[in-house]
N, C-alpha and C positions, 0 to 999 in steps of 0.2 A: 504494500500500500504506500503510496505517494505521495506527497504535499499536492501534486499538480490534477490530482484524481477527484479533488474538491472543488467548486464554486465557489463565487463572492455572496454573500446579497449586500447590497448598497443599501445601507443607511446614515442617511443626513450628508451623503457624500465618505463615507469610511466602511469599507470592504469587510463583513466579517463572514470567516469560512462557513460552512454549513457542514459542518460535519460532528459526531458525538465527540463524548468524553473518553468512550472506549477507542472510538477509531484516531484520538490524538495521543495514546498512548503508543497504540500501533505505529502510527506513522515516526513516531520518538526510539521507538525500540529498533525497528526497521532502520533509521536513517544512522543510529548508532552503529548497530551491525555492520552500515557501507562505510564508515568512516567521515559522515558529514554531519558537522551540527547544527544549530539554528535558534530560533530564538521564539519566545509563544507570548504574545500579549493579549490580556483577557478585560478588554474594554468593559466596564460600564457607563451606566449616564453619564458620570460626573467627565469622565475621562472623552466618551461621542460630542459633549458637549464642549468641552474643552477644545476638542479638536477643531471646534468650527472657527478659534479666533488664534491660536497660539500654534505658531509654526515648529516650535520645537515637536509639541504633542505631535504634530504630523510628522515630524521627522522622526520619532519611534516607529508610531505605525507604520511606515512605509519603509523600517527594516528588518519588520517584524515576520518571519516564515509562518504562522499562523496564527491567526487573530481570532479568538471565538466569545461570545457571548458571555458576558458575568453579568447578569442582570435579566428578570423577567421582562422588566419594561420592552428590552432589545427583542428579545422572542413575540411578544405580544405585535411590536409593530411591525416584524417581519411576516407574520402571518395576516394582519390588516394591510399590510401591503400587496401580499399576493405571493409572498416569496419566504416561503417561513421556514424559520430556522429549525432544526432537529429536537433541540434543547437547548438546557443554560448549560455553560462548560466555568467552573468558577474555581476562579486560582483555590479556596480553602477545599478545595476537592482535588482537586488536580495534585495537589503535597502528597495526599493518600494514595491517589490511581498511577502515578508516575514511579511513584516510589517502588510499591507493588511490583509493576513494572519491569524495571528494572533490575530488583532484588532476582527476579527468577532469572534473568543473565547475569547474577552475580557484577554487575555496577555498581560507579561510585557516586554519591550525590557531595556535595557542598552547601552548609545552610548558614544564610546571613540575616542577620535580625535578634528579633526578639527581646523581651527586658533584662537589663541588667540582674543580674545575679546576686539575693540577697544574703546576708551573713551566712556565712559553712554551704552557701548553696551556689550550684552553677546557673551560668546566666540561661538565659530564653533560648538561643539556637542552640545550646550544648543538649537541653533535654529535649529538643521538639527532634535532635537528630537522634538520639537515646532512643527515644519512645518509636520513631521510625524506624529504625534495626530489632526493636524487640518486636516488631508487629511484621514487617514487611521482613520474611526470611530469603538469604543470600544478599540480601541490601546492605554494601558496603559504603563508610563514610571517610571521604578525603577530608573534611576538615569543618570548623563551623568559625565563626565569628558574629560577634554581639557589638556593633561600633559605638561609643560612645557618642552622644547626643550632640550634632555638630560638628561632626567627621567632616562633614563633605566644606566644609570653610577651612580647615586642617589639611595644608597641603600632603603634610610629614603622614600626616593618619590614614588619609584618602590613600598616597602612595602604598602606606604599609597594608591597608586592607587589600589593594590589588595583587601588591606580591604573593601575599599569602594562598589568596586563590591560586592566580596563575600556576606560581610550585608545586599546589595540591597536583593541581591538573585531572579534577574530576569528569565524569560524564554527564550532570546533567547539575547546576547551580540553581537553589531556590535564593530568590532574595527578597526578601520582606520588610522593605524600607515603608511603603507606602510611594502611590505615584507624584510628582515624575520622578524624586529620589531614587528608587530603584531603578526605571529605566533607566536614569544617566551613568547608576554606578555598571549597569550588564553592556551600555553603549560603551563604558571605557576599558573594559576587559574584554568581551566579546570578539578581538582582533588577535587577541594572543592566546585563545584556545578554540581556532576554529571545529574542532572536532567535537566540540561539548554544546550541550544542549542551556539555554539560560528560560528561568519564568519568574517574572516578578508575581509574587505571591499576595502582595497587603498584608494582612494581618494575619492569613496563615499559620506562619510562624510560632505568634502568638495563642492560635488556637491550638495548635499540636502540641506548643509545650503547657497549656494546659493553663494561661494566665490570663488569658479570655474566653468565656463562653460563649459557642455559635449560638446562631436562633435556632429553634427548636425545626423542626424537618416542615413543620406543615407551614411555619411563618416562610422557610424559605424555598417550597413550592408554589405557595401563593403570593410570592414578588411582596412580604412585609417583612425580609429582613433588614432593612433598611431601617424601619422603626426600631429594632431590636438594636442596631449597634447604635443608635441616634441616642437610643434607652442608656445606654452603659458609657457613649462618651458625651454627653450633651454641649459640653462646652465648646468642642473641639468641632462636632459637626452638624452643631444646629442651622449656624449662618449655609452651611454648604448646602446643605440637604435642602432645606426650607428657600430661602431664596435665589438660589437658581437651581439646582438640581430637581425640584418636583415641578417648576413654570416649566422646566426643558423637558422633562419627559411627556407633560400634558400636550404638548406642542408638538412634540415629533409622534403623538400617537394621535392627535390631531389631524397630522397631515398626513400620516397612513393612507387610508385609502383612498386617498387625492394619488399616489403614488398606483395603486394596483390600477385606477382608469387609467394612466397613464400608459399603464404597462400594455396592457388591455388592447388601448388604440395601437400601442406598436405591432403588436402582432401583428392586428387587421389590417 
């Protein structure tokens, strides 16, 4: 299975693949196998949204090998458009199915993130990669790191978090800054192991080592996980969520099915 065996659907002008969560594992393990890596970005609102005014965001996407859906809102308007997506593909899933993955070819992952580590205890990426080796068997770990708060203004820090990686020289890097953070830190490694696989994760990280709780299954099949992380960091992402991220979604699911006549007359 192929990266090129997938389709786009165009949303708001940003390309996400139509393919599952199972079949981007495949495509991951498969491209391992050939000696090629790649990189997986898992857009939601805030980030589709993003994309429409800030040129960097588009310059991830567009070096991104596949793009898939973190968000119900995206699947909802893909199928009001005429072009519906498979399902949600979301980085705190994708840490479990890749891992998995890879474990049964006995690979190595790299995990960046997570909180610092409190007294006699290891920080956030030591136990999320822990907990992934005890669950995910033959899952080997090249290495983790937990950057302290403001690395990336740290030239010395930012250098030494890259080396580390690189040295490791793992197959497949989770990095769980939050965006665009992580994508700038996998944009600036990304060249010196072209053989490995990179996915910015969010808060992943953090879920796997067990220092946040996801929403419960049924909030995040019915597209309210959102509320639920909103619930547990209010400070941080009420401005985001509330005033642009829920006008932006109303609006691109708004102009849905303005998009399937569209489509509609092209055919005819």
């Amino acid at each position: 299975m192929t990266i090129e065996a997938f389709d786009r659907v165009q949303l708001d002008g940003t390309g996400i693949d139509r393919i599952t969560e199972a079949e981007v594992v495949a495509v991951v393990r498969n491209a391992l196998a050939d000696g090629r890596g790649g990189r997986i970005i898992t857009p939601n609102i805030d980030i589709l949204r993003r994309a429409q005014a800030e040129p960097e965001t588009r310059r991830h996407l567009a070096d991104a090998d596949l793009i898939v859906a973190d968000g119900m809102p995206l699947i909802w308007a893909s199928k009001l458009g005429g072009t519906p997506l498979p399902e949600r593909v979301a980085g705190s899933s994708l840490i479990w199915s890749l891992s998995a993955g890879l474990g049964r070819d006995g690979r190595s992952i790299f995990v960046i993130g997570g909180a610092p580590g409190r007294r006699g205890e290891s920080d956030g990426a030591t136990r999320a990669a822990d907990r992934l080796t005890r669950e995910c068997p033959g899952l080997r770990v090249a290495g983790t790191f937990c950057p302290d708060f403001g690395f990336e203004r740290d030239p010395a820090a930012y250098a030494d978090l890259c080396t580390k990686v690189i040295d490791a020289d793992p197959d497949l890097v989770f990095v769980g800054l939050g965006f665009p953070k992580q994508e700038d830190v996998i944009a600036r490694i990304r060249p010196f192991l072209p053989r490995a696989w990179f996915v910015g994760c969010g808060a992943a990280v953090n879920f796997v080592a067990g220092d946040v709780d996801r929403a419960p299954r049924w909030m995040q099949r019915t597209g309210l996980e959102w509320a639920h992380r909103l619930g547990t960091e209010p400070r941080r992402l009420a401005g985001r969520y509330l005033r642009h991220d829920a006008p932006y979604a109303l609006r691109l699911l708004a102009r849905a099915p303005g998009q399937r006549a569209a489509n509609r007359t092209r055919v005819l």
